[in-house]
N, C-alpha and C positions, 0 to 999 in steps of 0.2 A: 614615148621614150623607149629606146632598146638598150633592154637590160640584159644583153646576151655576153657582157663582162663581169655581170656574177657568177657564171656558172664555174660549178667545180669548187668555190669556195665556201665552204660551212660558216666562216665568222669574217663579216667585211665592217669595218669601220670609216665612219663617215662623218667629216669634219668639214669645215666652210673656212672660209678666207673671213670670218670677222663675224660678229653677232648677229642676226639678224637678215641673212643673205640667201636665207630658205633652204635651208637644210633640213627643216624638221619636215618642210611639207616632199624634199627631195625623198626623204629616208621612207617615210608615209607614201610616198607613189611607186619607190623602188618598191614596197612590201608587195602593195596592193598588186602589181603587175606579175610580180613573182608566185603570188596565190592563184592568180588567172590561170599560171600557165603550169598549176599542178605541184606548187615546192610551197612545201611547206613554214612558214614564213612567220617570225617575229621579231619586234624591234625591240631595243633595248636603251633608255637613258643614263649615260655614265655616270652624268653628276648632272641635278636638276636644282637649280636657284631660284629663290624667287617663289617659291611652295610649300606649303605645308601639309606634313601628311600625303602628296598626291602628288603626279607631274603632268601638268598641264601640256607639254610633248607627247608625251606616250599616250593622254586622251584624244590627241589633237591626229598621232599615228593613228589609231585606233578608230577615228571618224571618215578619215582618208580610206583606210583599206575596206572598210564597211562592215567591219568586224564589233561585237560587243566586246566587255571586258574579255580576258586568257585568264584563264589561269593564273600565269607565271605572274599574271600582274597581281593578283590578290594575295600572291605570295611572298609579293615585295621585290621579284629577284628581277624584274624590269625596269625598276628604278632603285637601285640599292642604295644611292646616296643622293638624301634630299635635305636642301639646306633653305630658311626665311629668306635671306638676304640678295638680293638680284645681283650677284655681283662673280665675278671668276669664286672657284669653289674654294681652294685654299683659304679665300679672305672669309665669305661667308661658314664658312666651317672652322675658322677661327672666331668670328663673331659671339659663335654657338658654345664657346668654349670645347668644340668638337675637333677632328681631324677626318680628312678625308682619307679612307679605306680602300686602298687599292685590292689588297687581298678580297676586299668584298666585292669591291666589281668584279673582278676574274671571277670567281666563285660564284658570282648570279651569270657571268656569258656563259663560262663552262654548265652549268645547270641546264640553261635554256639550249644550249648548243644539243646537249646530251638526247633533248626531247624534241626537237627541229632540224630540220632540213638547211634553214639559212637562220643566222640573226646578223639583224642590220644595229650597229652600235652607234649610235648617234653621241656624238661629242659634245660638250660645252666649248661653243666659242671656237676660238682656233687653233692651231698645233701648236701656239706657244702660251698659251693659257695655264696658269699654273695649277698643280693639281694639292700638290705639296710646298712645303718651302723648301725641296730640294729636288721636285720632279716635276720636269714640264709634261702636256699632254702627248708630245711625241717625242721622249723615252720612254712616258708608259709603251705609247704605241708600237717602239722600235724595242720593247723586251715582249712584249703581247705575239711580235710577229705577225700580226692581222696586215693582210691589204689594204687600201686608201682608196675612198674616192671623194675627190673635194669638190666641193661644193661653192658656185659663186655666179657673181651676175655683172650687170654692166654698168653698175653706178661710177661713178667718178672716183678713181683712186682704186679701182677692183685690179688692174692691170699688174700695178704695183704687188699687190697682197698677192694676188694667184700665183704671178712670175715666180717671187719671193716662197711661198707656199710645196711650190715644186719642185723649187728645185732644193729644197731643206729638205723633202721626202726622198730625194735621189740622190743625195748628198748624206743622208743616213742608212742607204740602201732599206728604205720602203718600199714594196712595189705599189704604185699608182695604177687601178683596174681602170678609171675614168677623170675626167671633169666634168662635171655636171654645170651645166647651163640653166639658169633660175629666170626666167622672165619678170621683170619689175614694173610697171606700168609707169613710173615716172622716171623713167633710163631716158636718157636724150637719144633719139634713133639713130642719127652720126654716128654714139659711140657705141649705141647695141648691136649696129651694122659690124664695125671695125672690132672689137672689142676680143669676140669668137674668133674669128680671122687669124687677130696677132697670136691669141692664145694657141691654134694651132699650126702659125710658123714657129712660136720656139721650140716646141713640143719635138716638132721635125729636126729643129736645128741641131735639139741636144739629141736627137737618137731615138726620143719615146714612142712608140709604137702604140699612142694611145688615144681611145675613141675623146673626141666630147659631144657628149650629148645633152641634147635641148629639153628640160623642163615644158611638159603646155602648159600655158596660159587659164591661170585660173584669176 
């Protein structure tokens, strides 16, 4: 994968078109590839569900780039907000009788940012996942000011989400570094063929000047 549309940015965040579309193993390979080539590199989980005490992404990051635990992770400021409940973050941090912390996630990027060269901020879910009961995951993102790179693949119905995904990033003036391209092994080939194609004729249509690039095959 060429990751030559991070460069120059200290703090990039990275969200997917829907759960489960390989974004954690995307953010995990962007790191890993970014340490090869000398940049100093950590990843960050915004809000982590579904864990206790720990975030199974950030261990999952962490195996990918070939690194043991950081630091920053024993300090908690790589996963600042971890909630039981497998579920978008506002529900399960209401669950908890909790709220989700925006202040504290800035306050662990900016931290981590202060001691790194890049951090990759991995998202829960997608740009309209609630964070709050008044803020979705991109206003956080569109007051953060961080750049995008979305994450998706070629399952049935991706087309829809990615289109939909892009152009709400460009329509809030985000700037989009990439699309990341996820291989899935049970993608019908028809539409893993077509899929990347369509996604970079609209990309053309509407003006964007932006790479997508192919996840390998794990």
């Amino acid at each position: 994968m060429d990751i030559g549309f991070l460069k120059g940015h200290p703090v990039v965040f990275v969200s997917g078109i829907d759960t489960g579309v390989g974004k954690t193993f995307a953010t995990g390979d962007m790191a890993r590839l970014s340490i090869a080539r000398g940049i100093d590199a950590i990843t960050v989980k915004m809000v982590q569900t579904g864990n206790v005490g720990r975030s199974e992404d950030i261990e999952e990051h962490r195996r990918i780039m070939g690194v043991g635990e950081m630091p920053e992770d024993g300090e908690g400021l790589t996963a600042p907000q971890i909630f039981a409940f497998p579920g978008s973050g506002h529900l399960a941090a209401r669950l908890e009788g909790r709220r989700v912390s925006l202040n504290k996630i800035t306050n662990a990027v900016e931290a981590c940012s202060a001691r790194r060269e890049l951090v990759l901020v991995e998202s829960a879910g997608g740009l309209f996942v609630p964070l709050t009961a008044k803020t979705l995951t991109i206003d956080y993102l569109v007051e953060r000011g961080w750049p995008l790179v979305l994450v998706t693949n070629g399952r049935l119905g991706s087309i829809n989400h990615t289109l939909m995904s892009i152009d709400a990033a460009r329509n809030r003036g985000i700037r989009l570094l990439a699309v990341v391209y996820d291989w899935s092994p049970d993608v019908d080939p028809v539409i893993d063929k077509d899929t990347p194609a369509t996604i970079r004729a609209y990309l053309k249509k509407w003006g964007m000047n932006v790479p997508l690039v192919h996840c390998p095959h794990v």
